[in-house]
C-alpha positions in Angstrom: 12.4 -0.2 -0.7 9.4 0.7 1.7 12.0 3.0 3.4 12.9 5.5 0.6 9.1 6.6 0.9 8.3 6.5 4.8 9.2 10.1 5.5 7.1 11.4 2.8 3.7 9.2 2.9 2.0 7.0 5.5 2.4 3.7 6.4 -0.5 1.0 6.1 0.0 -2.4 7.8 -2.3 -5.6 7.9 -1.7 -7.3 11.0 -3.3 -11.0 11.3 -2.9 -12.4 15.0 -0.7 -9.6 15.8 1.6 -10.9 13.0 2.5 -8.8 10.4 1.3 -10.1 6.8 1.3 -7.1 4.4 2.6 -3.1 4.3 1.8 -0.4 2.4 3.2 3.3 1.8 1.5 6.3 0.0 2.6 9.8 -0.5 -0.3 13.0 -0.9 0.8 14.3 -4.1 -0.7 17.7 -5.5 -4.5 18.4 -6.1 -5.5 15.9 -3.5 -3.9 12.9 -5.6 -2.1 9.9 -3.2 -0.1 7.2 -4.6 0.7 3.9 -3.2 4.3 3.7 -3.6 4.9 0.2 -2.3 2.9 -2.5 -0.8 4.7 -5.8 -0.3 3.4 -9.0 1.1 5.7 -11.1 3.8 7.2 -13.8 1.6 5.6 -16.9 3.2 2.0 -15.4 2.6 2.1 -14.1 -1.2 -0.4 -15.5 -3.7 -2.5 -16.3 -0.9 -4.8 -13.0 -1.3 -3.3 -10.8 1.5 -2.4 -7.6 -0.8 -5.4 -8.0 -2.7 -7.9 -7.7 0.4 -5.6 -5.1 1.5 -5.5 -2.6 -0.9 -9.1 -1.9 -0.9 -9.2 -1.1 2.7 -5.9 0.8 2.0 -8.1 3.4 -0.3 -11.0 3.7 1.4 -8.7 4.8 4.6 -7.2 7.3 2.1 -10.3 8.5 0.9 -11.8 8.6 4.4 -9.2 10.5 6.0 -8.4 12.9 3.1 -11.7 13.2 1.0 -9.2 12.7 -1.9 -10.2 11.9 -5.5 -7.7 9.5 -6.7 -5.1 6.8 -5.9 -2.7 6.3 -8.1 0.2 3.3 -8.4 2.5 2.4 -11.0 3.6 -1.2 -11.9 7.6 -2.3 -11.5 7.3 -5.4 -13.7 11.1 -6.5 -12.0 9.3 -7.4 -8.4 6.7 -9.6 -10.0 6.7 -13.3 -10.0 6.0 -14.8 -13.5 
């Protein structure tokens, strides 16, 4: 899914040990508004806190790079683990 987004936003990866653990993509939209489109966790390291320590690094980069006011996501309730 990461792919329908790659040539429109920038990719964030979180590398541990030169292994990849987590990815991210967001898109610039209008009025210097981002949105993560996607950020998925490598299957044998969910629920262990990868994408949470993640995604605050992942906005401050934004912010940092594009003095941007807001990151946006929206939730996809069929990806989620119950």
């Amino acid at each position: 899914m990461i792919d329908r987004y790659l040539e429109e936003g920038e990719m964030f990866v979180l590398l541990e040990e030169g292994k990849l653990r987590t990815i991210a993509v967001v898109t610039k939209e209008p009025k210097r508004v981002f949105e993560l489109k996607n950020i998925a966790t490598e299957t044998a390291y969910q629920r262990q806190g990868y994408g949470k320590a993640f995604l605050p690094i992942v906005v401050e980069q934004i912010r940092s790079q594009y003095s941007c006011v807001d990151v946006y996501t929206s939730v996809d309730d069929t990806n989620n683990q119950a």
